[in-house]
C-alpha positions in Angstrom: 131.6 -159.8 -73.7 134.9 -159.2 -71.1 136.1 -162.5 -72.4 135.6 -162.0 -76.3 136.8 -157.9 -75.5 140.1 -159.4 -73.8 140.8 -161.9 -76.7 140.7 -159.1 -79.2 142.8 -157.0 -77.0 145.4 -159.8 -77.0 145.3 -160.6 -80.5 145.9 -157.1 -81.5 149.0 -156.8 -79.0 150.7 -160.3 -81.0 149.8 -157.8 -84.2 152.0 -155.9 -83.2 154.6 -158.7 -83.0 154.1 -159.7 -86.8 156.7 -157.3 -88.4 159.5 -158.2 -85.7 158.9 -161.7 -86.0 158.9 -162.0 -89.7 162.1 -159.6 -90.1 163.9 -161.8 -87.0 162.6 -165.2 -89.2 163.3 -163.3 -92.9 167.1 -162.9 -91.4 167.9 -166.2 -90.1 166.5 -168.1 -92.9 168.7 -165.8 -95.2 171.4 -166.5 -93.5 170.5 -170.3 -94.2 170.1 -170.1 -97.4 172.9 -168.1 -98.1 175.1 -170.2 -96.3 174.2 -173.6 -97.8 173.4 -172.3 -101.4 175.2 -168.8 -102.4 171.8 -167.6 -103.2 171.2 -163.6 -102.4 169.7 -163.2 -98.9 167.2 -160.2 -100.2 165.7 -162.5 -102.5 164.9 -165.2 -99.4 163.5 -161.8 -97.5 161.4 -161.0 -100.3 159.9 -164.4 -100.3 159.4 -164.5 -96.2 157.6 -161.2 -97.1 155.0 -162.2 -99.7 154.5 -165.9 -98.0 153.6 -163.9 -94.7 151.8 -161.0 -96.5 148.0 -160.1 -95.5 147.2 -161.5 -99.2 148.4 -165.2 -98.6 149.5 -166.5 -94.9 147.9 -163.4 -93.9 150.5 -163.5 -90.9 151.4 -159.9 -91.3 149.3 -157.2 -91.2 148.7 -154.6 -94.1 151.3 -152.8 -95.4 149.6 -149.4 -96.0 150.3 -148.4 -92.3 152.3 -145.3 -91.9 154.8 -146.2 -89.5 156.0 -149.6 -91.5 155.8 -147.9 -95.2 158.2 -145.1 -93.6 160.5 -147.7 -92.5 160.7 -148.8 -95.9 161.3 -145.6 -97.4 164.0 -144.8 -95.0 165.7 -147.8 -95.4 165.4 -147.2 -100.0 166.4 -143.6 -98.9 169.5 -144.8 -97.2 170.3 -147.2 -100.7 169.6 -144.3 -102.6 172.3 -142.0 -101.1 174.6 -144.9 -101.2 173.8 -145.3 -104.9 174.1 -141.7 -105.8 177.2 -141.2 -103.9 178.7 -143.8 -106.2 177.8 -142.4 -109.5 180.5 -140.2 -111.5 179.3 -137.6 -113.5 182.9 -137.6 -114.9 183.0 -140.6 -116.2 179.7 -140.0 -118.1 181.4 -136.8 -120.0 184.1 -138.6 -121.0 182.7 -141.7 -122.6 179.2 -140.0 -123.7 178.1 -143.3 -125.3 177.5 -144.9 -122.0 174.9 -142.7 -121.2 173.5 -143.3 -125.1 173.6 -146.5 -124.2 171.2 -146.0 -121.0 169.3 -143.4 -123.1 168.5 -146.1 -125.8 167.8 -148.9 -123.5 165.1 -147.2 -121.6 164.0 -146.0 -125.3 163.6 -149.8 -126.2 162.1 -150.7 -122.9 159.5 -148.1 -122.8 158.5 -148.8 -126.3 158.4 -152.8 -126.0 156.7 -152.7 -122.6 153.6 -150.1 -124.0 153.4 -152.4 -127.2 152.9 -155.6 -125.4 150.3 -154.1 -122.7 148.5 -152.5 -125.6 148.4 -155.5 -127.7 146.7 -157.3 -124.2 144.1 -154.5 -124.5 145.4 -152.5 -122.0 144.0 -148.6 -122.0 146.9 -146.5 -123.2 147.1 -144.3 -120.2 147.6 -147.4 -117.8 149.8 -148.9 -121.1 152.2 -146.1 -120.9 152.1 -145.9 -117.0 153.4 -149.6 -116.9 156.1 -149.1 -119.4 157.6 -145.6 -117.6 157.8 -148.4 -114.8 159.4 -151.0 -116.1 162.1 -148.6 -117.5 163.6 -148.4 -113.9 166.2 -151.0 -112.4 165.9 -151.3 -108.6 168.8 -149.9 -106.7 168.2 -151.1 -103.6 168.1 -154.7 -105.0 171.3 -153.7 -106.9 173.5 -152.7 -104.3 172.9 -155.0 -102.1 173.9 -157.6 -104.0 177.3 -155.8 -105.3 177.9 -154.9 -101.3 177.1 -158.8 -100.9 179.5 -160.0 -103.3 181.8 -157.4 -102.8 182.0 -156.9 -106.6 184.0 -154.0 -108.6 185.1 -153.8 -112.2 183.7 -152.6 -115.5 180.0 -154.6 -115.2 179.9 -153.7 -111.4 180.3 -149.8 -112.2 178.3 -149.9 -115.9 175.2 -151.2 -114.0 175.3 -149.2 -111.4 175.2 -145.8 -113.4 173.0 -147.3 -116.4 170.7 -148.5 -113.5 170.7 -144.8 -112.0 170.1 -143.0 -115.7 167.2 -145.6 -115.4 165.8 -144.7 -112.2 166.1 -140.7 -112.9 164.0 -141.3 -116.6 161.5 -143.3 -115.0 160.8 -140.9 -112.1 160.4 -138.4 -114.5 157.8 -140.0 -116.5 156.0 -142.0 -114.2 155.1 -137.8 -112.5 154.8 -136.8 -116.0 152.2 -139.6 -116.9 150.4 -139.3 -113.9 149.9 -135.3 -114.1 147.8 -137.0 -117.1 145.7 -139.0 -114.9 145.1 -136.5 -112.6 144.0 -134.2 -116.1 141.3 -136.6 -116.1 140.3 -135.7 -112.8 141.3 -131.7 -113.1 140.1 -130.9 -116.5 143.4 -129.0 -116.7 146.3 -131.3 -118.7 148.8 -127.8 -118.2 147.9 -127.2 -114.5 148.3 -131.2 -113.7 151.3 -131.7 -115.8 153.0 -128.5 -114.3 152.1 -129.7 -110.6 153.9 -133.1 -110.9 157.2 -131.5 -112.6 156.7 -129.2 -110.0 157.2 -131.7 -107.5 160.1 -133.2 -109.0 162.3 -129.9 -109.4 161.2 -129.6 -105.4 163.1 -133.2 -104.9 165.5 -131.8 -106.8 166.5 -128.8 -104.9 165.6 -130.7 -101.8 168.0 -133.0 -102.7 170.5 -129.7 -103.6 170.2 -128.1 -100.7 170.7 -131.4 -98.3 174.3 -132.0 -100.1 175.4 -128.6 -99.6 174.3 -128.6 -96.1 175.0 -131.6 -94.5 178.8 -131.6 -95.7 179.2 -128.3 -94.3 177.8 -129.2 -90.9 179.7 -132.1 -90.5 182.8 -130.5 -91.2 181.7 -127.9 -88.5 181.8 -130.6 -86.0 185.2 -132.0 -87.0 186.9 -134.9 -88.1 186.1 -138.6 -87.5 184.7 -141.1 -90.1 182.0 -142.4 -87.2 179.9 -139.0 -87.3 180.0 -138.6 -90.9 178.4 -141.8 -91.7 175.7 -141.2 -88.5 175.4 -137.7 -90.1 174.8 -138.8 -93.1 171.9 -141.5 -92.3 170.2 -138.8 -90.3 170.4 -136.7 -93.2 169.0 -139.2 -95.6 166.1 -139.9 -92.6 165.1 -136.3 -92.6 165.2 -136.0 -96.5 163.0 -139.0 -96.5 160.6 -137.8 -93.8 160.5 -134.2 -95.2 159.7 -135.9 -98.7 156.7 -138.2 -97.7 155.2 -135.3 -95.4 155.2 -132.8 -98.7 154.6 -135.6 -101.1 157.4 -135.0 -102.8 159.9 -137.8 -105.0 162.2 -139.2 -102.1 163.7 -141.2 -105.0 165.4 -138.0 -107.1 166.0 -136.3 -103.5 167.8 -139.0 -101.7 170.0 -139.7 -105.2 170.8 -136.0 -105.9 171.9 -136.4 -101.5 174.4 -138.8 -102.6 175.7 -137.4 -106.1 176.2 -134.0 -104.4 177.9 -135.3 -101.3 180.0 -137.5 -103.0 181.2 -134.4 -104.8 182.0 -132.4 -101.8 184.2 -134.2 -101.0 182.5 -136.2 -97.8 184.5 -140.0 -98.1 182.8 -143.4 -97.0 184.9 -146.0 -96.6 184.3 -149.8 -97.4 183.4 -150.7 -93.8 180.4 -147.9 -93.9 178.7 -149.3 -97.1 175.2 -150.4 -95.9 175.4 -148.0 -92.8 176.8 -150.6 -90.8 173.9 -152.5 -88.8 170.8 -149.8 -89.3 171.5 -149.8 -93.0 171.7 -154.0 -93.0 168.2 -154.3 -90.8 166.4 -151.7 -92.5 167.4 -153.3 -95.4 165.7 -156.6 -94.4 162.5 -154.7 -93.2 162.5 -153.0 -96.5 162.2 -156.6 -98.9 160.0 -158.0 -96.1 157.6 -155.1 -97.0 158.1 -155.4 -100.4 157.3 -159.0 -100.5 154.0 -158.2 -97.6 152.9 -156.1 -100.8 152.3 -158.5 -103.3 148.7 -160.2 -103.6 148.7 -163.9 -104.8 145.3 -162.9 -106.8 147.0 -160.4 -108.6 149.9 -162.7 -109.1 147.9 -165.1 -110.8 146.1 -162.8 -112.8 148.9 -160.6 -114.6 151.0 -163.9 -114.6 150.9 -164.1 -118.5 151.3 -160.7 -119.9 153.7 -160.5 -116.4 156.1 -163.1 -118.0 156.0 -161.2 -121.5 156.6 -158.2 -119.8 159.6 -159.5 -118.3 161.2 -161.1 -121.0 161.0 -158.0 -123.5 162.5 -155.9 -120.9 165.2 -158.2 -120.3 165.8 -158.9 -124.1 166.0 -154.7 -124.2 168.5 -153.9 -121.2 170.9 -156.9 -122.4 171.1 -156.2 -126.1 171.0 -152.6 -126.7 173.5 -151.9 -124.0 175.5 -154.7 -125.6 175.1 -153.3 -128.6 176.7 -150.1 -127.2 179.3 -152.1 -125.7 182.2 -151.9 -128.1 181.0 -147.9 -128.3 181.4 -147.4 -125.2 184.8 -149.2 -124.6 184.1 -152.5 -123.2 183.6 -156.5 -125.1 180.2 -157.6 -126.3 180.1 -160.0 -123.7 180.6 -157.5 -120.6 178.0 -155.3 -122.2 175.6 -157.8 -122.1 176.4 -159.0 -118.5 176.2 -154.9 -117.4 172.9 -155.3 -119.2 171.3 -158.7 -117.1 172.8 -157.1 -113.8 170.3 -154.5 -114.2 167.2 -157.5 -114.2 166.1 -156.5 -110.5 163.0 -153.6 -110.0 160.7 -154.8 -107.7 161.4 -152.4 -104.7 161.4 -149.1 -107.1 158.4 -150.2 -108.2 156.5 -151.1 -105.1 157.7 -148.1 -103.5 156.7 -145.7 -106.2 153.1 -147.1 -106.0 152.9 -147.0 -102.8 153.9 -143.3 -103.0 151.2 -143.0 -105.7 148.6 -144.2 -103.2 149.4 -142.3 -99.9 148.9 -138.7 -102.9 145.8 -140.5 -103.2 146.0 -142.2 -106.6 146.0 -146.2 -106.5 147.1 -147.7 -109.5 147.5 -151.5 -108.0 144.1 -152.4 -109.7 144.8 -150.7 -113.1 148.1 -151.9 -113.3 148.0 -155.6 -112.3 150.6 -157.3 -114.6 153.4 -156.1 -112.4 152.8 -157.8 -109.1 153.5 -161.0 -111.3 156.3 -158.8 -112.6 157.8 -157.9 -109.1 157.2 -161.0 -107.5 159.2 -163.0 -110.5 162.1 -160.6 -110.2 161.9 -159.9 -106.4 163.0 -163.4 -106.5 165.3 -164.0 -109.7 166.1 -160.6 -110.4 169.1 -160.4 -107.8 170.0 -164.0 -108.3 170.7 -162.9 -112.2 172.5 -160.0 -111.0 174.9 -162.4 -109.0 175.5 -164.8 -111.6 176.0 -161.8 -114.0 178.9 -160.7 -111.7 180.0 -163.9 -111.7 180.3 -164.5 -115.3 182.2 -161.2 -115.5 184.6 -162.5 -112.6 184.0 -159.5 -110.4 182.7 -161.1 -107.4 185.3 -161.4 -104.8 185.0 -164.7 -104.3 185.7 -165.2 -107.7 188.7 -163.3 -107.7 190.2 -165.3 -104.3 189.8 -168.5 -105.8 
């Protein structure tokens, strides 16, 4: 019994191993791959993550343990801010028909999405669940691979604010469609819609009242780019924390953190994109989990309405924003490339679902299609957002050689 006791007692302390050893092994062989064949490095973490997940290699434990699933979240949080501090409201005032254009793709996307699940006899509730998903564009996956390649022009900046339009509808009707499910529970559609709404106008403000007061502190304590960037990733830690202890959206609140502190007036510079070296190793524990999510089973079950899925979203986000293109004051062709950078969504999703589950509402089962969705463009998603910067000729390295 000692002996059999002090196996299990070692085998649980190299548990605790698992998520530093995969992150260490997801970052070298990134680096590898990077290096010998230009391919993204989150899309080699992502695939570290799912090989080593509990549901294949079984390396690495489960992922619905608090302290790793807050890692995550910190390290979207801190993505996020980045990608809200980059959006200009400005520039969506003065050319209104970009924002039509991200109004009618998530239109398109919606619709296509609940028509295919339907027509594979899925429930409508679950139907319209799956398509207020699939709306989104991941900005974590996004970023990283325009702070990878460097990128800036018309594509680089027409994805990034399509892809947060995108996020901020899909927030909204994810909560709104799941205050339905919970009606089912409740009996009350009003009380369970008006909770969930509730909970994103707290994000909201949450969201307010952290880029009102964070700026304002860190001008207290002076000048000096160093503190501002540390002051700013404690912010964005606390907004996360404060979110997943009240259940509350840290999507909407760590994006209002950044649109709001971008407009008063608090500068990053290029060398603090990421958040230097927390921001780039939370960023690796962040597709790691992602990956450790995905369940081969499920995989190979939603595989086929998974590949559907995929190609009606991608048919929706590259021709009605290229439709728009001209509108909105750019050629056909970089309309459609703004529209194929946006491919990547598997880390909103995940992360969203996870949320879901720790409020107590697992919708993994009912909504199996999208681990083969996530898992598809966990992989390709930020490859196709590379090579759509490419085409465009707004990678850097494009524009050195």
């Amino acid at each position: 019994m000692k002996a059999e006791a002090a196996v299990e007692q070692a085998l649980l302390q190299l548990a605790g191993l698992a998520w530093p050893l995969a992150v260490a092994f997801a970052w070298l062989l990134g680096e590898l791959v990077h290096q010998a064949l230009g391919l993204p490095r989150i899309s080699v973490y992502g695939l570290v993550g799912f090989a080593l997940g509990h549901g294949q290699l079984g390396l690495l434990p489960p992922t619905d343990t608090g302290a790793v699933m807050l890692l995550a979240n910190v390290a979207f949080g801190l993505s996020l801010f980045e990608f809200g501090y980059r959006i200009n409201l400005r520039w969506l005032r003065t050319n209104p028909w970009l924002a039509i254009s991200g109004l009618a793709e998530a239109a398109c996307t919606f619709g296509a999405a609940y028509w295919v699940a339907g027509q594979f006899g899925m429930s409508a509730l679950a139907s319209l669940l799956l398509a207020s998903l699939l709306m989104s564009a991941s900005p974590a996956a996004i970023l990283r691979v325009f702070n990878e390649e460097r990128s800036s022009g018309a594509v680089t900046e027409r994805a990034l604010h399509l892809s947060a339009l995108s996020c901020v509808l899909a927030v909204f009707a994810f909560k709104t469609i799941v205050g339905f499910w919970l009606y089912q529970a409740s009996g009350s559609v009003a009380e369970a819609v008006s909770v969930s709404l509730g909970l994103l106008l707290a994000s909201l403000l949450l969201g307010l009242a952290f880029g009102a007061a964070v700026p304002f502190l860190l001008r207290q304590a002076g000048p000096g780019s160093r503190d501002a960037t540390v002051g700013l990733a404690l912010g964005v830690i606390l907004i996360v924390a404060i979110a997943h202890f009240f259940r509350l959206s840290p999507v909407l609140a760590a994006l209002t953190f950044g649109f709001v502190a971008r407009h008063r007036r608090i500068t990053l510079d290029q060398t603090q994109r990421n958040f230097g070296a927390l921001g780039e190793l939370l960023a690796i524990v962040l597709f790691v989990f992602v990956g450790a999510t995905i369940d081969w089973h499920r995989v190979a079950a939603g595989l086929g309405l998974g590949l559907l899925l995929i190609l009606a979203r991608l048919l929706c986000k590259v021709l009605v924003i290229g439709a728009f293109a001209r509108a909105s004051g750019v050629s056909w062709r970089k309309g459609l490339l703004s529209g194929l950078a946006m491919t990547p969504i598997s880390v909103f999703v995940i992360l969203l679902l996870e949320q879901a589950r720790y409020m107590g509402i697992d919708l993994i089962d009912q909504l199996a299609p999208l681990a083969a969705v996530t898992l598809l463009l966990e992989v390709a998603g930020p490859v196709l957002t590379q090579r759509a910067l490419m085409l465009a000729g707004e990678s850097a390295q494009d524009k050195e050689d």
